[in-house]
N, C-alpha and C positions, 0 to 999 in steps of 0.2 A: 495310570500310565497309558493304557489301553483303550479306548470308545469301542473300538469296531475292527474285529477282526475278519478279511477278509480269506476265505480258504475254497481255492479253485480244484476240483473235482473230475477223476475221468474214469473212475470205474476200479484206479490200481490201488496194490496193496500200500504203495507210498504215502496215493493220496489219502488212505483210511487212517494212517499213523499221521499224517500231518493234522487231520480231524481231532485223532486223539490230542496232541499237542494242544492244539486251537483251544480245544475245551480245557485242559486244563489252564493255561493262561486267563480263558474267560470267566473261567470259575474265580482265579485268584484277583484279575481285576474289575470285576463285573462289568466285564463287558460283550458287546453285542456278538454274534458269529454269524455271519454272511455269506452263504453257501454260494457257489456260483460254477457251471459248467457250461462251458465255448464248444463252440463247432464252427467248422468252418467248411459249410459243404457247398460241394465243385459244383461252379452252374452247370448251367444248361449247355452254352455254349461252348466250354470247354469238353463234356460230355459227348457231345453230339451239334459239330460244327455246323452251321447252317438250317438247323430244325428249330421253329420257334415255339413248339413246345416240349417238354421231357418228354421222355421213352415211360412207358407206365414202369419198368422194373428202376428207371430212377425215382420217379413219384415215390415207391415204395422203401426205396432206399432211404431217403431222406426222413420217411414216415419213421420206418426202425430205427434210425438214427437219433429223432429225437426222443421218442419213446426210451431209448436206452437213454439219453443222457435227462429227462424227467426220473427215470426208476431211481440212479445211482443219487439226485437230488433226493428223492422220497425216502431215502433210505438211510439216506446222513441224517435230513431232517430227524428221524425216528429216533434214530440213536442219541442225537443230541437232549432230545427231548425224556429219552428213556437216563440217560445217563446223570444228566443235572436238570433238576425242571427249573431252577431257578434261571438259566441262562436265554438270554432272548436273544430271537433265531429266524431269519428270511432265507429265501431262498430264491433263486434267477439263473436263468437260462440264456444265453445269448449265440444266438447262430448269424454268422456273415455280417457280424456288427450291431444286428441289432437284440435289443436286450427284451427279456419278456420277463414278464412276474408270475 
């Protein structure tokens, strides 16, 4: 019934019960789980009208930002992996539309 379950990610306890869920589904139809956490961070220009490039504490902003939404990826990964190893599992990031692997 199932190929590919997709389960979007931001850190909350929702989203770790929606995981849970995910995997048992993919357990019962062996199917894929496809981790995926968005961002959508504020440019430059909205930031700081008229400056053509960021302020260094946005630079850094942005750095934490993704660092946090790689960690909660690295963490689901783990778990899916600790949980069922038969289940096969990707994982993607995508900030201001574009998507990274």
């Amino acid at each position: 019934m199932f190929k590919k379950i997709l389960v979007a990610l931001d850190g909350s306890k929702l989203a770790d019960r929606t995981l849970d869920f995910a995997l048992d589904l993919a357990t019962k139809y062996s199917a894929e789980i496809v981790l995926i956490s968005v961002f959508d961070a504020p440019s430059v220009s909205l930031v700081a009208p008229g400056i053509v490039f960021a302020p260094t504490s946005t630079v850094k902003y942005l750095e934490e930002l993704r660092v946090f939404h790689e960690k909660v990826l690295s963490e689901a990964l783990k778990k899916v992996k600790n949980v069922e190893a038969g289940v096969k599992v990707s994982k993607n990031w995508c900030k201001g539309g574009q998507l990274k692997g």
